[in-house]
N, C-alpha and C positions, 0 to 999 in steps of 0.2 A: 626312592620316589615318594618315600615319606611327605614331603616337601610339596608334592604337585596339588596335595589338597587342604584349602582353607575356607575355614566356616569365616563366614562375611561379618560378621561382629570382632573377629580377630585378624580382619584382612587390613584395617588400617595403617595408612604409611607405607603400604606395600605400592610399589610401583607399578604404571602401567604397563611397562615393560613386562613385569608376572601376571599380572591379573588383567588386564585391560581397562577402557575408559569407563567402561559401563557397569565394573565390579570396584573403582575405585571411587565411583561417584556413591555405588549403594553403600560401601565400605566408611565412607566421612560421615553417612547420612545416620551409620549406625551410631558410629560413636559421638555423634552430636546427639543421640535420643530420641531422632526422627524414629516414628510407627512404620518402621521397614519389614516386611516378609523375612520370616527364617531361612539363613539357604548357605550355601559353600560354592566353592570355587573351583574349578579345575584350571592351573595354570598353562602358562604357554607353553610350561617345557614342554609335554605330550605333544602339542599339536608342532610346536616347532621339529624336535626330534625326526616324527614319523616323515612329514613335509621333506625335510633336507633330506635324510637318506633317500627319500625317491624322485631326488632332483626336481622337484614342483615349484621352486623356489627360485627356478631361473627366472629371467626375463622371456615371454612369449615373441617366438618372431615374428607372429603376423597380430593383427588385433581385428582381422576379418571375424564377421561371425560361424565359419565353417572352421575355422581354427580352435577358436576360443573355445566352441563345443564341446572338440575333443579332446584338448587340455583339461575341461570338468568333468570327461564323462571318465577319464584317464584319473583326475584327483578323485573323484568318487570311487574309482573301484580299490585303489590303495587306500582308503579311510573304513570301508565298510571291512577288508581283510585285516586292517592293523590289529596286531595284537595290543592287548594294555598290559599292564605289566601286572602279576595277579594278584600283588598287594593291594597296590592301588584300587584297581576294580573290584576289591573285597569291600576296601572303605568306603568308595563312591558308594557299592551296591547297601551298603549299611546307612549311611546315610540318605539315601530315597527312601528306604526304610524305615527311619527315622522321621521325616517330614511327610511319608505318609501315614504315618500313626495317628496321627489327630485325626486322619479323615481328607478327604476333599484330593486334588489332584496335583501336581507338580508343574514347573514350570520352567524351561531349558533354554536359556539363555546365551547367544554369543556376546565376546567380550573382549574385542581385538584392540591390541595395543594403539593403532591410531582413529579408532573410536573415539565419537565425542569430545573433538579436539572445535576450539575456536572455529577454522577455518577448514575443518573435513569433519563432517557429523557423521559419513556414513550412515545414515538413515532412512532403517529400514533394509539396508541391503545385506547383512547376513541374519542367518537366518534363527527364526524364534520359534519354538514345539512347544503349543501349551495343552491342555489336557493331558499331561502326560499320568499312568495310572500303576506304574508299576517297577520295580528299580530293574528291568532288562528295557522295558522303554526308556527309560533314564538313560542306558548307556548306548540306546540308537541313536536316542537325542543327540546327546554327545558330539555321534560321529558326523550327522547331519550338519551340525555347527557348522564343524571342522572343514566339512566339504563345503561350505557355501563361502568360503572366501575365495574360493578357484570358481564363484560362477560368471558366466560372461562380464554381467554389469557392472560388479566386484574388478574385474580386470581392468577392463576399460574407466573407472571410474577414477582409480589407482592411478593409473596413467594421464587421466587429463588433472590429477591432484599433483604430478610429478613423482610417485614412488615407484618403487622396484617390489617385483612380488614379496623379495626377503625382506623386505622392509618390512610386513604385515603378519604379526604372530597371534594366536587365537585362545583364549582362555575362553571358561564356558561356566556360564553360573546357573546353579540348580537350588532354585526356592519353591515353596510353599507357595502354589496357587492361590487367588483369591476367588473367589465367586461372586463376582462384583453385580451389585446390582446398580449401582453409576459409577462411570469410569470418566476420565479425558486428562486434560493436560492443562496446565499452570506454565505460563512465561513470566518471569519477574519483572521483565518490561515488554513493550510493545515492540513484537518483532519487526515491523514495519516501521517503526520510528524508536530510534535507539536513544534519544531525548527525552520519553516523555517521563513521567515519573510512577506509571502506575501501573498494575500486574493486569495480567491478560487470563480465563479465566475458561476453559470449554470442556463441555459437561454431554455424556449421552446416558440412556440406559445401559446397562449391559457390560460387558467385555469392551476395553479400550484398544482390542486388536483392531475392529473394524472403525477406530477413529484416525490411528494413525496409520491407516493403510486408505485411507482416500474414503471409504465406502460408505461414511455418512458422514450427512453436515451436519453438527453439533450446534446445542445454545452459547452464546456467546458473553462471555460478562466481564463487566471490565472492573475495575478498583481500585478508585482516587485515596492512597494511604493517608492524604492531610486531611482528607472531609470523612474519609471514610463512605462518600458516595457508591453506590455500586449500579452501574448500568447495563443492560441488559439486551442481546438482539438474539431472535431466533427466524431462519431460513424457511420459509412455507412458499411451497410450491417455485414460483418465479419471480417472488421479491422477500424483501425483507418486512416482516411484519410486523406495524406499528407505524415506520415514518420509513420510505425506500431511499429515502438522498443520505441520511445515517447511520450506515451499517454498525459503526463501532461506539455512538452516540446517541441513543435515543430513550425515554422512558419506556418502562416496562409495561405491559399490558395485555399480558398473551391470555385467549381465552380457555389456555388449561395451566396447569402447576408447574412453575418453572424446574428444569431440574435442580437445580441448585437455589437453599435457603440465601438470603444475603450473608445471613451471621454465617452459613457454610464458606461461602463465595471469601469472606475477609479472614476466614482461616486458611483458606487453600492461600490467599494471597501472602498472607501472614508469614506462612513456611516459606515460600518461594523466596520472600526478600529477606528473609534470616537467613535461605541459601546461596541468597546471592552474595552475604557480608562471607559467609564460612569459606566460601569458593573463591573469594575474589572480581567473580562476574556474574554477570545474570546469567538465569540460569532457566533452562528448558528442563520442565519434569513432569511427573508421568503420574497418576494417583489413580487409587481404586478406594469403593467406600464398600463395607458387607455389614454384619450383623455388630461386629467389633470394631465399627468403625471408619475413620478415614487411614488410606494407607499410601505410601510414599513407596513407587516400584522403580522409578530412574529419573537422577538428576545430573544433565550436562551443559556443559557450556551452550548458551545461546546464538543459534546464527545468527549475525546480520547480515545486508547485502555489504558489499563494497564500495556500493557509492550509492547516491540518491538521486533521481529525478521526478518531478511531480509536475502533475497538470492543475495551477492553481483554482481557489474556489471559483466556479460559477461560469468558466471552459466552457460551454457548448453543451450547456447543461442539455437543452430542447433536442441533440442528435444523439440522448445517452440510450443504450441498444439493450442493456441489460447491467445489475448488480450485484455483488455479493461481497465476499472477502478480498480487499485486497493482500497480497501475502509477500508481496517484494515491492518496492519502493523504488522503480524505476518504470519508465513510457516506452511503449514498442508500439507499431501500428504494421500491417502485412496483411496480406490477402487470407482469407480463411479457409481451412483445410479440415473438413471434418471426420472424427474418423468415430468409429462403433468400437466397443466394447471387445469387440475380435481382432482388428485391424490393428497389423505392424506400423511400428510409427517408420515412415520411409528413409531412406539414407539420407534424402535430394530435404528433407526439414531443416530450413536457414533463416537468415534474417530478414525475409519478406515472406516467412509464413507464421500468420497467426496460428496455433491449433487446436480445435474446440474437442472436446472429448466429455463424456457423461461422467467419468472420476479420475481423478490425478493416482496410479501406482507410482511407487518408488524405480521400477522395473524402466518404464515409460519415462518420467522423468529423467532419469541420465541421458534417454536418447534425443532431450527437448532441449536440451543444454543449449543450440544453438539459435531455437526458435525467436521471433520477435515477441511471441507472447502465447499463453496459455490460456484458455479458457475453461472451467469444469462445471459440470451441473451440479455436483457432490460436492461433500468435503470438508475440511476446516484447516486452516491458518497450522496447525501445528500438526498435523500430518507431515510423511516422511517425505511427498515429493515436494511440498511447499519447500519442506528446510533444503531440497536439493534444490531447486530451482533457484530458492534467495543465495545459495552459494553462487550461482553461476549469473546469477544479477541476470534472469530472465524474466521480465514482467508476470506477473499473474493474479488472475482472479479467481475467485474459488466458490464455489456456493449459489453459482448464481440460476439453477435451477431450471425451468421452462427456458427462459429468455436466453438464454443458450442455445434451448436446442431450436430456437427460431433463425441462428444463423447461417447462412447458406454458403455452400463452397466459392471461392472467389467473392466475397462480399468484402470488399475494402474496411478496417476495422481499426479502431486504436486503445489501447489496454492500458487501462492505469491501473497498474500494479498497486499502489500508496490509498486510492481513497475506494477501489474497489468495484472502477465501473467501466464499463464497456460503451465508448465512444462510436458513430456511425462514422466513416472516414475516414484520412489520414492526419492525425491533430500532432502527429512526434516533430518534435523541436528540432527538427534536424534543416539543411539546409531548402527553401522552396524554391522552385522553379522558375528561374526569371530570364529565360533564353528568349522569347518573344512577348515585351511586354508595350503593348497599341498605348498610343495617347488616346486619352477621353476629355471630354469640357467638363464629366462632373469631377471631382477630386477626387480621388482614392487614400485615405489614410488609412495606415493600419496600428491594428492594437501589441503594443511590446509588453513582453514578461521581463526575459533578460536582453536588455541593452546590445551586447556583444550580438544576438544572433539575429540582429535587425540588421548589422552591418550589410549584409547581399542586397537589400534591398533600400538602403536610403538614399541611395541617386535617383529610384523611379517614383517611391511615395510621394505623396504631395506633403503628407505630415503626422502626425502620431494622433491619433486619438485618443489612447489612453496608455500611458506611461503605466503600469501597474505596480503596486506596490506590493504586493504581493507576494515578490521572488524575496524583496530588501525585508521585508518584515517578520513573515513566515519560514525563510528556508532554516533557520537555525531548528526549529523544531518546539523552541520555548516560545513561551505566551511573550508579545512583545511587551506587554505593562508588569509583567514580570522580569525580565531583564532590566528594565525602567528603575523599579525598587532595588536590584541586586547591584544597581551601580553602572548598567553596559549601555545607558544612551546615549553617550558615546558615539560606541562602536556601532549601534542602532541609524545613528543623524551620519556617522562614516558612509556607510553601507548606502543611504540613500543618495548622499551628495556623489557618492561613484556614479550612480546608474542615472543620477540626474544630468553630472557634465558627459559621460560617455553618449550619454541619447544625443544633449543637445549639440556635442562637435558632430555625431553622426548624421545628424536632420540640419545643419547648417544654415540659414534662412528659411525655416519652416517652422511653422508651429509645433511644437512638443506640450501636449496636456499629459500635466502629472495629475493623476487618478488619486484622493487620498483613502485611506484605510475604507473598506466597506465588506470584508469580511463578516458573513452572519454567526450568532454564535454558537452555532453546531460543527461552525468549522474551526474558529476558537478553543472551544472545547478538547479538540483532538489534540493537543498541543499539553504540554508539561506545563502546570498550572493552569490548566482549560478548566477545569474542574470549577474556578470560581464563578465563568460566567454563567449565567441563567439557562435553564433546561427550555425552549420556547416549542411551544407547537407549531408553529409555524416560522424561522428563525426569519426565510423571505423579504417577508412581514414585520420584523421583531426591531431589535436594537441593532440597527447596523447604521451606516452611512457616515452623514458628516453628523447627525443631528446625536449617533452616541461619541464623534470624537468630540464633538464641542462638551461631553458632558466628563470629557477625562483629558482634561487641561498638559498631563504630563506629556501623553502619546502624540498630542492635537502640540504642543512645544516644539517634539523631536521634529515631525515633518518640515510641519514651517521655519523652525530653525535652519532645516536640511538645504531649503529652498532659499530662503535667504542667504544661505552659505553659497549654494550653487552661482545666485548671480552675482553675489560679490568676489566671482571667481570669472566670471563675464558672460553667462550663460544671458542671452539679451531673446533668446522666443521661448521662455518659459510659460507656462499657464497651469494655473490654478483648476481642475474640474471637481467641483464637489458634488459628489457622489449621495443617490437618493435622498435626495433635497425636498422636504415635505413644505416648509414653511418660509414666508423672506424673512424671518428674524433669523433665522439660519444662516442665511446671505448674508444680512448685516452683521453677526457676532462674527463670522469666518473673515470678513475684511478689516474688523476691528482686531483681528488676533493675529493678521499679517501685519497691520501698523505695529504692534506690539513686536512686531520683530524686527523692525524700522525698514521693513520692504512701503511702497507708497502703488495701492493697486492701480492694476489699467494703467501704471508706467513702466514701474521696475516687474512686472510681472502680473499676466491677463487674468482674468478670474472669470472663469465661467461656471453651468449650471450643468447637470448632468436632468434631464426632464423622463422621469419614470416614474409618472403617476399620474393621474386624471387631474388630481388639485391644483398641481405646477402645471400642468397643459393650460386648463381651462386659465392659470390665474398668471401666465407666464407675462403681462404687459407689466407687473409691479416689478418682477427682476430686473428688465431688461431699462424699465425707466431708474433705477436704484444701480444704471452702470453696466450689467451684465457684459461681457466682451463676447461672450460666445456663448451658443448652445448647444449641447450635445443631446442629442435622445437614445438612452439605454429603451432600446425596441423592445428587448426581451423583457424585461420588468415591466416596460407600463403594457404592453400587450398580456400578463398576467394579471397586475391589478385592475385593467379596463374588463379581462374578461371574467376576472374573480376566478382564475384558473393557476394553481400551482404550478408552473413549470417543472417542477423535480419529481410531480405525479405522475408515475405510469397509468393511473385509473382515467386521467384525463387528458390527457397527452392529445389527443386523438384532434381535440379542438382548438389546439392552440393554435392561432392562424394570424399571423402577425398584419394580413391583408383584410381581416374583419371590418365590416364597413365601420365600428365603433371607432377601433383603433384607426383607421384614416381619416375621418371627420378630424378626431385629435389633432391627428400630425398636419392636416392641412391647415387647423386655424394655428400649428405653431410653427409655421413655415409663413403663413400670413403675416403672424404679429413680429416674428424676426424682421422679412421683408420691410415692412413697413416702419419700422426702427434701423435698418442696414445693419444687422446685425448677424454675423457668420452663423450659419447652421449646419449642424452634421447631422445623418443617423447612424448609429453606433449598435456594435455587437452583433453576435452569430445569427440573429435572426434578422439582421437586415441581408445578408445573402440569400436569404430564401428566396429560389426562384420566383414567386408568386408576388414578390416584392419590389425587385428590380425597377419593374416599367414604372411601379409609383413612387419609386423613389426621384425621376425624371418627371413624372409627371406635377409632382410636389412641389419639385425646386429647391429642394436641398442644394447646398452648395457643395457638397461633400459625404461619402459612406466612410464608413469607417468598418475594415475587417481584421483576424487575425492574419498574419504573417504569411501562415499557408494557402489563406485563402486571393492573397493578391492577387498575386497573374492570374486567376480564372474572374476574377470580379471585374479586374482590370478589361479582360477578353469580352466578358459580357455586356459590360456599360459599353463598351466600343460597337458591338453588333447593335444593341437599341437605339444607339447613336446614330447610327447609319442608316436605319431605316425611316 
């Protein structure tokens, strides 16, 4: 039994199969030089040995919770009797001896051969004894380990990963405690976006038991390695502190000491992407810092989800319910189910229930596996139930505090896993409801993301409002003017000319307005080379629209290129909307950049105004005499800048009221001045469904609303009831 014990400096090369994922990961970290904790290994053979002869190692016949019980309560009584063989337990007990001579306490590790794999982290779910003070504690430790891969969750987790009990052997690692006065975790990229280029960075006082076990939200920092940027967000009370629509982008500004120096923050990073070359992959790792230092306690492969979906910028910003971490990178929406800090999560938890809870456990997450989505008031991103939930590609948000615990059971809800926020309603891209849908005299357009899931409904739309570009520009995860440089505008002008002929065979004799780029740049930023655009205090407000594509000729190429290409493919109801339109030399430069792609406006393709601001309201007769085809009014933006009210503030949320006699004086002199020229009008975006808006929206004389997808049949249902009356 010689053989069963290795000191971790000499465990290199050793197979997971002997030592596990989590003693092969500290085992590379040594022999690369990483500041790893002193410690050894007890291998699998022990725990495999004692296992088989007591037949534990079958397959379970039932996987009920009354079964599974006493299959652990059956593996723990065999674990606490097994003898060790008394070599062995001479050297382990020499070794706790050894590591506790300096002082301070031990720390006992499991270390199971499918641990810390790609696509099974097992995280969090066997078990870890720290303060251990004595080498007979050491060899409880031990058996503690040993027994916790026979515990329910262990089982059942096993099974929905497809293995066999025999498949799962247990090795056990005993290092040198630290006495950490800040702990937390290092991603070499962003878990939630496996594109972008920069390390992920979360920091608490204390012991990093209570970071990856849910029990507190941690500061957050992020680490652009070309600039060397580092940006910073910490969780106070029920938002995020500093700027709430940027959880993973904002400047720093907290009115106490961050936990982490920047020069800290670009070392933790530092390591992390020299382990991600050593490893192969990014990598998920665990660090403590004390008297001696920073230290490196576990590095393994990095979860990602399986797939991606996102609810693009600027969604229904005005119904957002709450914020914090997003931590998987996919849309769920389901009624909400709240449970306390006691409460079993129920069997009947499926794909139409959200589940709010005060902190995400490891324990709790395997049984969310099936939920629509997660909400937690606690937490951070690299906790053990985030990395379970991104396995099973269940939305979640994590961090998001108060505004959590504001949601009520049965409250219709939708979770963006990716940017971190908590939607009022059902916003999931799945198919809408078009079983009874009334004709109305006003038009109903609705706003497309992706093309394809317009299909259900483009026999009753009257037309698209806003083509978004969004899905074509963004879903790669890289900066689009980045791709531009690296050679891919191309596949960039590809990508749009899909979604542009898929819309327009879809909308066949109807108007399709293609929306161009108008992403702010805090959402920019979140993207793999984001890092170059400008940090804005207000981004809203900042360089977005058509007025910064006209100031980057390459991006401002690919669209209209795109568009150009579409109709010379015979797209014949295309339309132009440029997007937060401040001034008419804007108008003029944008129609001179379409002749430059030998399209001839207001023939081969409409060109309209998107009107979202007091200046184009009040000065909208120069547009529309300089040609305009159509107008559209983005409600949500100029009922912001009319009322000098951030939409993405929860401080002022309260007053956004898109009925404000301000904002209707506006819309009625640009209903007026359309009129009066016979020029189309629409009102556009999630805040023209507001109730309180409807009737003026008839009463104005719009020719047209424009909503998203899920909101048609009921807009549809309501213009028809005002209609009738």
């Amino acid at each position: 039994m010689s053989s069963c014990l290795v000191p971790l400096d000499a465990a290199g090369g050793l197979p997971s199969a002997e030592i596990g994922g989590k003693a092969v990961g500290l085992a590379a970290l040594c022999a690369h030089g990483f500041h790893v904790p002193e410690g050894v290994v007890v291998t699998t053979q022990v725990f495999a040995e004692v296992a088989r002869s007591a037949g534990l190692l079958e397959s379970p016949e039932a996987f009920d919770e009354a079964s599974l019980a006493v299959r652990y309560r059956r593996a723990r009584k065999v674990f606490l009797e097994a003898a060790i063989e008394p070599d062995l337990q001479r050297r382990i007990v020499a070794a706790a001896e050894h590591l506790l001579a300096r002082g301070g306490r031990l720390i006992v590790r499991s270390s199971a051969n499918l641990e810390d794999s790609p696509t099974a982290s097992f995280a969090g779910m066997l078990e870890t004894v720290a303060g251990v003070e004595s080498a007979q504690g050491a060899l409880d430790a031990i058996r503690c380990c040993w027994t916790s891969a026979f515990r329910p969750r262990v089982t059942r987790y096993l099974h929905e990963k497809g293995y066999e009990p025999a498949d799962m052997q247990v090795a056990v690692v005993l290092q040198r405690q630290i006495e950490a006065q800040r702990s937390g975790l290092v991603f070499s990229r962003d878990p939630v976006n496996r594109y972008a280029s920069g390390a992920v960075v979360e920091a608490i006082l204390g012991f990093g038991e209570n970071l990856v076990s849910g029990e507190i939200t941690p500061e957050r920092f992020a680490y652009a390695a070309e600039s060397g940027n580092v940006t910073a967000t910490r969780m106070v009370g029920s938002s995020v502190l500093g700027e709430p629509n940027a959880p993973r982008d904002m400047e720093r500004d907290f009115p106490e000491k961050p936990r982490l120096a920047d020069a800290e923050v670009a070392l933790l990073a530092g390591w992390a992407q020299r382990a991600e070359g050593i490893f192969g992959a990014p990598q998920d790792m665990e660090w403590a810092y004390d008297d001696e230092g920073f230290w490196l306690l576990q590095s393994r492969p990095l979860v990602f989800a399986q797939h991606e979906e996102r609810l693009f910028p600027q969604i229904a910003e005005h119904t957002v319910l709450a914020r914090g971490v997003g931590v998987s990178p996919s849309i769920g929406s389901g009624a909400v189910l709240v449970l306390s800090s006691e409460e079993s999560v129920p069997p009947t938890v499926g794909r139409g229930t959200v589940v709010v809870l005060p902190r995400l456990t490891n324990d709790r997450a395997i049984l969310l596996r099936d939920a629509a989505g997660v909400v937690a008031e606690e937490g951070g991103a690299t906790s053990h139930g985030a990395n379970i939930l991104r396995e099973f590609d269940v939305p979640c948000v994590i961090g998001a505090g108060g505004e959590a615990r504001a949601l009520r059971d049965g409250q219709a809800i939708t979770v963006d896993g990716f940017r971190g926020v908590v939607f009022e309603g059902d916003l999931a891209l799945g198919s809408p409801d078009v079983e009874i849908v009334p004709s109305t005299k006003l038009q109903v357009f609705v706003s497309v993301l992706v093309p394809d899931r317009a299909a259900v409904l483009a026999s009753r739309a009257d037309g698209v409002s806003s083509l978004r570009d969004d899905y074509f520009l963004l879903d790669s995860g890289v900066h689009p003017t980045r791709l531009i440089r690296d050679g891919h505008a191309g596949q960039l002008r590809e990508s749009i000319v899909r979604g542009l002929v898929t819309c327009s065979e879809l909308f066949a004799g109807k108007p399709v307005w293609y929306k161009t780029m108008d992403a702010p740049t805090d959402e920019f930023r979140r993207l793999a080379g984001g890092y170059e655009d400008p940090v804005e205090r207000n981004p809203l407000l900042g360089w977005r629209g058509i007025g910064r594509e006209l100031a980057e000729d390459p991006m401002l190429d690919v669209e209209f290129g795109a568009i150009a290409r579409a109709v010379e493919l015979g797209c014949e109801n295309l339309g132009v909307k440029l997007p937060f339109v401040r001034f008419a030399s804007e108008y003029v430069r944008a129609e001179e950049a379409l002749r430059r792609m030998g399209l001839v406006p207001h023939k081969d393709v409409a060109l309209g105004v998107s009107v979202e601001n007091p200046a184009v309201a009040l000065g909208l007769r120069e547009f529309l005499e300089l040609g305009a085809d159509f107008v559209s009014v983005g409600l949500s933006d100029l009922t912001m800048c009319t009322l000098a009210l951030d939409r993405e503030s929860s401080h002022v949320a309260a007053g956004f009221d898109p009925s404000h006699p301000a904002v209707v004086e506006l819309l009625s002199r640009i209903t007026d001045e359309c009129h009066s020229h016979g020029t189309f009008c629409c009102v556009a975006g999630e805040s023209a469904r507001d109730e309180r808006f409807f009737p003026l929206t008839l009463e104005l004389g719009f020719d047209a609303i424009g909503v998203s997808l899920s909101y048609f049949t009921d807009t549809k249902r309501r213009i028809a009831a005002l209609e009738a009356v």
